[in-house]
N, C-alpha and C positions, 0 to 999 in steps of 0.2 A: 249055058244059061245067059239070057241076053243080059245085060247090064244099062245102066243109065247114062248121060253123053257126061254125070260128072263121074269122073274116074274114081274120087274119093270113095271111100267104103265109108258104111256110115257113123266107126267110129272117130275119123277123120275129120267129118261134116260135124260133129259132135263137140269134136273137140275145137273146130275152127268156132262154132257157133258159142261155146264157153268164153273163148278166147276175145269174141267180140263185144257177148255183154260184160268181161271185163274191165275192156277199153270204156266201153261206154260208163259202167261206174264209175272208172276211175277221171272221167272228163264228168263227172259228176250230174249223170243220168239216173235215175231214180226207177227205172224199168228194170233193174237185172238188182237179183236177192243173188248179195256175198256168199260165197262160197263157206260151210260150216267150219274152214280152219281160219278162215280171213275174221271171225266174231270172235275165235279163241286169239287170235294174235291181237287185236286189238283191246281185248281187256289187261293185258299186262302190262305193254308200255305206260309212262308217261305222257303229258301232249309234251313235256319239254325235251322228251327224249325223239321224237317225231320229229317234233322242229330242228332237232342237233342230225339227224341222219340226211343223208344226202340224198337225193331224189332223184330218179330213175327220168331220163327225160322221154318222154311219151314218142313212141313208136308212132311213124307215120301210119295211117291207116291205111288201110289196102282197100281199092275200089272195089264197091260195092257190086258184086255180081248176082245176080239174080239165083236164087238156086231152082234147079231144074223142077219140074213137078216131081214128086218121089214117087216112085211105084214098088209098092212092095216085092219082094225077091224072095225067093224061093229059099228059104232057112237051109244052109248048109253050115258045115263045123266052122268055126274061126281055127286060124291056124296061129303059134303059138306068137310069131311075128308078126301077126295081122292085130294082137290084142292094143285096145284105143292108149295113144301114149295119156300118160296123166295129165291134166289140166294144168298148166301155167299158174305158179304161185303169183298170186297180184299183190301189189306194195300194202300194207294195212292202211295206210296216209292215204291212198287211191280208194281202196275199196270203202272205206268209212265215208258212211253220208255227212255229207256236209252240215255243219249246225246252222242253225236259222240265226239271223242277225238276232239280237236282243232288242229288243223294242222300248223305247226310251220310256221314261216314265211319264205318263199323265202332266201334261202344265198345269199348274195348280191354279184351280179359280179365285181370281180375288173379289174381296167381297163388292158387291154392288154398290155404287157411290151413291151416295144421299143426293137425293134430288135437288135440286137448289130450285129456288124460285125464280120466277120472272125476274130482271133488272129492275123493271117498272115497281112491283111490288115489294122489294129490298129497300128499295129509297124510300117508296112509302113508310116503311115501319119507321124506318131511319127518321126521317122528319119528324113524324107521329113521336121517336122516344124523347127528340128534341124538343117539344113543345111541349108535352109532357112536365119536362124536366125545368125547363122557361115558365111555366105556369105554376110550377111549385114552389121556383124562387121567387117568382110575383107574390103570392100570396104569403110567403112568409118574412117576407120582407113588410109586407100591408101588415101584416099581425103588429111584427116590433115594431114598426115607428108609428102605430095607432094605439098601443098599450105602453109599448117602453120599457119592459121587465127589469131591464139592465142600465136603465136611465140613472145619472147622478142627481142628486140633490139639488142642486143648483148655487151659484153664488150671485153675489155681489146682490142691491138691493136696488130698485128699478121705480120709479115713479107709473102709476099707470091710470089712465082715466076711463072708462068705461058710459060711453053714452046712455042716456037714458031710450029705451026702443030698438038697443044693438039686439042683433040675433048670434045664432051661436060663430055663422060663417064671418061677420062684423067683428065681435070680439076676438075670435079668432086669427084674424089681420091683423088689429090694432097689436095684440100680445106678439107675433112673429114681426113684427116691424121693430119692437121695443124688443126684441133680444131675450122673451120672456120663455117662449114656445119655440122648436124649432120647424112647426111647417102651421102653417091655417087648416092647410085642409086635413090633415090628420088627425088637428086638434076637433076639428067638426065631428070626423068619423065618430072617434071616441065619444064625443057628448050625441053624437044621434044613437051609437050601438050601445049607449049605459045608460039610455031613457034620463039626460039632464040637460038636453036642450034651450029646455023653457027656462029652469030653474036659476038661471044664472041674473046675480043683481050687480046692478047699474053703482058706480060710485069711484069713488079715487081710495085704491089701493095702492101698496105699496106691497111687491112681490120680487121674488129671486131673478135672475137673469138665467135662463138654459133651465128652467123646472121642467117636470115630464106632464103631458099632457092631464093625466088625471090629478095630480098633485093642483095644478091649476083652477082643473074645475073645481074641485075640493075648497079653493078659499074660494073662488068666486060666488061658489055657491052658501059660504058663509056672510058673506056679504065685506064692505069696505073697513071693518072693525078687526076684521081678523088678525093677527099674529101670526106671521107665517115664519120673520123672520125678525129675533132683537135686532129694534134698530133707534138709530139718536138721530133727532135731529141736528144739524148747525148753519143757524144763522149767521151770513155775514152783509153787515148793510151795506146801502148803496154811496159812490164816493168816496170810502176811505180808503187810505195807501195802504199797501202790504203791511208795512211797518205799522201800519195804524191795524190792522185788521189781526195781527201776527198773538200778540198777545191775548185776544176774544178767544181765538181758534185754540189757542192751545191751552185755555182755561175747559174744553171741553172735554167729552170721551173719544177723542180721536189719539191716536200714537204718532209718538214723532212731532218733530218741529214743522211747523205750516211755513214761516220763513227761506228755511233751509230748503224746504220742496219747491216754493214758488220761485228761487232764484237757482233752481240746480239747471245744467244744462241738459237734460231730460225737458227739462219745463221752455228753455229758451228755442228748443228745436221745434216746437210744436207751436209756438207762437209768429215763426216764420209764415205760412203758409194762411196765416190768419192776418197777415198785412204788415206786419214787423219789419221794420229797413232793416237789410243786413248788417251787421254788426250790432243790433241793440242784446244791449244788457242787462236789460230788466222787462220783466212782464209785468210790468205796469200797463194800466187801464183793462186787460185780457182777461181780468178771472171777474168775473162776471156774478155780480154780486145778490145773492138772494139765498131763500132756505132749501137746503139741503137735506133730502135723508140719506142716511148712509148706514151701513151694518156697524152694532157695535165697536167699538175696539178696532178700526177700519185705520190704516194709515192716511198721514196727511196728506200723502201725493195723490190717494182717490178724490180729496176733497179739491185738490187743484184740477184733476184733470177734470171731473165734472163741470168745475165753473170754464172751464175752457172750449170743453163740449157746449157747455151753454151759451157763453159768447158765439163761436161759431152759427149756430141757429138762433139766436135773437138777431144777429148782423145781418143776415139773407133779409129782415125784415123790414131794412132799413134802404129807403131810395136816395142812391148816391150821386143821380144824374145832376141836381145843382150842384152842389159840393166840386164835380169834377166841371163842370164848365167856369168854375171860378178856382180852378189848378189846386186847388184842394185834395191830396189822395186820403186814404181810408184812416190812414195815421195821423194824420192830418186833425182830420174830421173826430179823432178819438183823442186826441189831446184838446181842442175845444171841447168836446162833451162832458171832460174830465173840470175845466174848471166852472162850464155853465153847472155840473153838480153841487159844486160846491159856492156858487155864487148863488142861484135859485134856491129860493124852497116850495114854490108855487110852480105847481104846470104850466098854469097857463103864463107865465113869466120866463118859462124856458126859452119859449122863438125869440124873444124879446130881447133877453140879455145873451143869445145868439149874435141877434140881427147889430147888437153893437159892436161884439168882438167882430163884425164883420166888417163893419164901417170903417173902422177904427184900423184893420189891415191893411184897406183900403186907400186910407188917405196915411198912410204909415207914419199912425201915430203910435206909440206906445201903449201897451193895453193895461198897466197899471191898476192890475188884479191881484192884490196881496195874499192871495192862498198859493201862487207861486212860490213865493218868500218863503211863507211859512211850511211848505212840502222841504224844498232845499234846506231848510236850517230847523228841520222836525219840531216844530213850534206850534201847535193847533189847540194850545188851550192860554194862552196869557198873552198882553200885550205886546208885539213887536216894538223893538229896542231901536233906537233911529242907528246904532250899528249894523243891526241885520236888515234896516232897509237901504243905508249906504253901499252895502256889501256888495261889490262888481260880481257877477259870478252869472251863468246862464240859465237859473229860473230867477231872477231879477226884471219883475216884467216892468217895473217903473224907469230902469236905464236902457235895457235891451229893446229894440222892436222887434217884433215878427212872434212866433209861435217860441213855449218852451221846448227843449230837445226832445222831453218825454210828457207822456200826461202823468198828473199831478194825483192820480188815485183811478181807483174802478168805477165809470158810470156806470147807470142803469139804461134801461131802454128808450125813457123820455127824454133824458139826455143826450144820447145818441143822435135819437132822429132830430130834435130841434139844434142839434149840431148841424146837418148833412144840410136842413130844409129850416133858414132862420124866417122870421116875420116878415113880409116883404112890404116895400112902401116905406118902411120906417125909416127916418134920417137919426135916429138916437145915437149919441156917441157917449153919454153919461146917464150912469145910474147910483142911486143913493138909501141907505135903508131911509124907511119914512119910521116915523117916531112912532112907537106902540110894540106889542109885540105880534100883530098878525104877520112878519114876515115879507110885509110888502116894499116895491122900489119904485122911490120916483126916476122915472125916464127922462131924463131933457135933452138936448139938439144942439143947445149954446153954452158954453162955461160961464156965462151971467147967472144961466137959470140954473144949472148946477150948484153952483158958491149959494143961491136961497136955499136950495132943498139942502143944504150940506150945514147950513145953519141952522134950520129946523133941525135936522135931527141929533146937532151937537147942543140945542137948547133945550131937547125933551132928556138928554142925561143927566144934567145939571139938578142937584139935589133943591 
């Protein structure tokens, strides 16, 4: 029987073809199903007993021959040497399909970020909460300082005048100017937003310094009668020295010594800047003589500083351009007006008995004004003694020429100016009471006609 050109019988072909999809499993092909002892060896080991056995290293392959076409033969007996050898045990590590990688897990989604807005739109809000926020402290900042919930009381006591025909914005200024209110226009708000515009009367009151806005309108609208705060007057007249004035004041309702305050260095510092040569030591002529209101039970030194405040603003009102073109300064000018006070009792006699202490500088003569005298040796109510007119000493205006060191008492305002600005024209160098008691002097020019008028009026005493 003819045979095929491969010599193999076909349990050899068989077994060669086992033999290959062995290999091929075991180089981890997926076409050839393990042999049924290769599934039972493989459930018993461990993988770490696998990994500890040593491995078979894979047999070179044998090239690939084509197999012949097969043509079936004619069935005769196998012989007992011809039967197919068994199939080649393969490693269980070889024949076991390969596991699949593990597949990482899912990356986890994070949640979607909030959108944000445009830049453009961010800064808007931005601005927007800022203005917001600026409009809210506007507005309540206009509440408190138009109502004042948390305002004091106010002190000290305040002179105030109130025009006839002011409106609320008028009176308004006047009171912040005086220290009364702390703003005008605020004070307005209030009287437009509590319907008391109109209601407000005209007159001289006397109100608190720092009062809160409705507190204000409250007296104003009581009118100039009102009690807002106990308060005393004190009068001190015009002309007299500390020392003359000292005893008035502290017969009053004031606390403390008024001497003690007008000579304390508190009071001499303040009179510096008011014209005072340095080194003076008394504020003579500076407290500024008129009536004063002042709160109750007020210490003395309010009643000094007032008259000092008051000097200060009656002097602005006074023109010192003659005074200084005849070297005259401010001190100067307040030591003349100290004794034209006390010389004068008529206005219109003040330039007059000026224009003589001027002449009389002038041709340096001696000004031979006895309230001099009587200021240095505190003598202002009885005869001077011909000792205390002999007395060398530097208010002696009858041996000394020129000006005393200091003025002689506190003028008033007509005193002052007919100090700065004496009567022009005039050649007067003597003055003399004239006989009666209107207070009048005769003026003369020659000591002839002096020694007449100085007889007349030693012949109207005469009993």
């Amino acid at each position: 029987m003819a045979r095929s050109t491969d010599d193999r019988t076909p349990e050899e072909r068989a077994a060669a073809a086992a033999e290959r999809a062995a290999r091929r499993a075991e180089r981890g092909g997926d076409s050839a199903t393990p042999p049924p002892e290769t599934f039972a060896a493989s459930a018993s080991p461990r993988v770490e007993d696998w990994a500890a056995e040593p491995q078979p290293e894979p047999e070179p392959e044998p090239e690939f021959e084509p197999e012949p076409e097969f043509e079936p033969l004619e069935s005769e007996p196998f012989a007992d040497d011809a039967l197919p050898a068994p199939p080649r045990r393969v490693s269980t590590m070889a024949a076991r399909a390969p596991r699949r990688p593990r597949r990482p897990p899912p990356p986890r989604r994070r949640p979607p970020a909030p959108r944000r807005a445009p830049h453009g739109g961010h800064f808007r809000r931005r601005i927007g909460a800022l203005l917001a926020i600026l409009l809210l402290a506007a507005a309540l900042y206009a509440l408190n300082a138009t109502f004042q919930p948390f305002h004091g009381d106010g002190s000290g006591a305040v002179q105030v005048k109130v025009p006839e025909g002011a409106d609320a914005g008028a009176i308004g200024t006047i009171l912040a100017e005086q220290g009364v209110v702390d703003s005008a226009r605020f004070f307005e708000v209030n009287a437009t937003v509590t319907n008391r515009r109109g209601k407000l009367r005209p007159g001289d009151y006397t109100l608190l310094q720092g009062m809160s806005n409705g507190a204000a309108l409250d007296a104003l609208m009581k009118g100039p009668k009102v009690k807002v705060v106990k308060t005393v007057n004190v009068t001190v007249p015009e002309g007299l020295s500390i020392r003359e004035a000292a005893p008035i004041v502290d017969k009053g309702p004031l606390r403390g010594s008024y001497l003690k305050a007008a000579r304390s260095q508190r009071t001499l510092k303040k009179i510096r800047p008011l014209g005072a040569p340095k080194g003076t030591k008394t504020a003579e002529g500076f407290l500024f003589p008129a009536t004063y209101t002042l709160l109750a039970k007020a210490p003395a030194r309010n009643l000094v500083d007032r008259q000092l405040a008051s000097f200060k603003e009656n002097l602005a009102k006074v023109d010192m351009a003659y005074a200084k073109r005849k070297n005259l300064t401010r001190y100067d000018v307040l030591i003349i007006a100290s004794m034209i006070e006390r010389e004068a009792q008529l206005d219109r006699e003040r330039p007059l008995v000026s224009a003589v202490i001027y002449n009389r500088l002038k041709e340096g003569m001696t000004l031979g004004i006895d309230a001099t005298i009587r200021y240095y040796e505190n003598n202002w109510s009885r005869p001077l003694r011909v000792s205390e007119l002999e007395r060398d000493s530097p208010y002696n205006s009858r041996l000394n020429r020129g000006l005393p060191p200091t003025p002689i008492g506190n003028p008033g305002l007509a005193s002052i100016k007919a100090a700065a600005n004496p009567a022009r024209g005039k050649d007067y160098l003597f003055y003399v009471r004239k006989p009666g008691d209107s207070g009048e002097h005769a003026f003369s020019s020659t000591d002839a006609q002096f020694q007449r008028d100085v007889a007349k009026y030693q012949a109207s005493r005469e009993p």
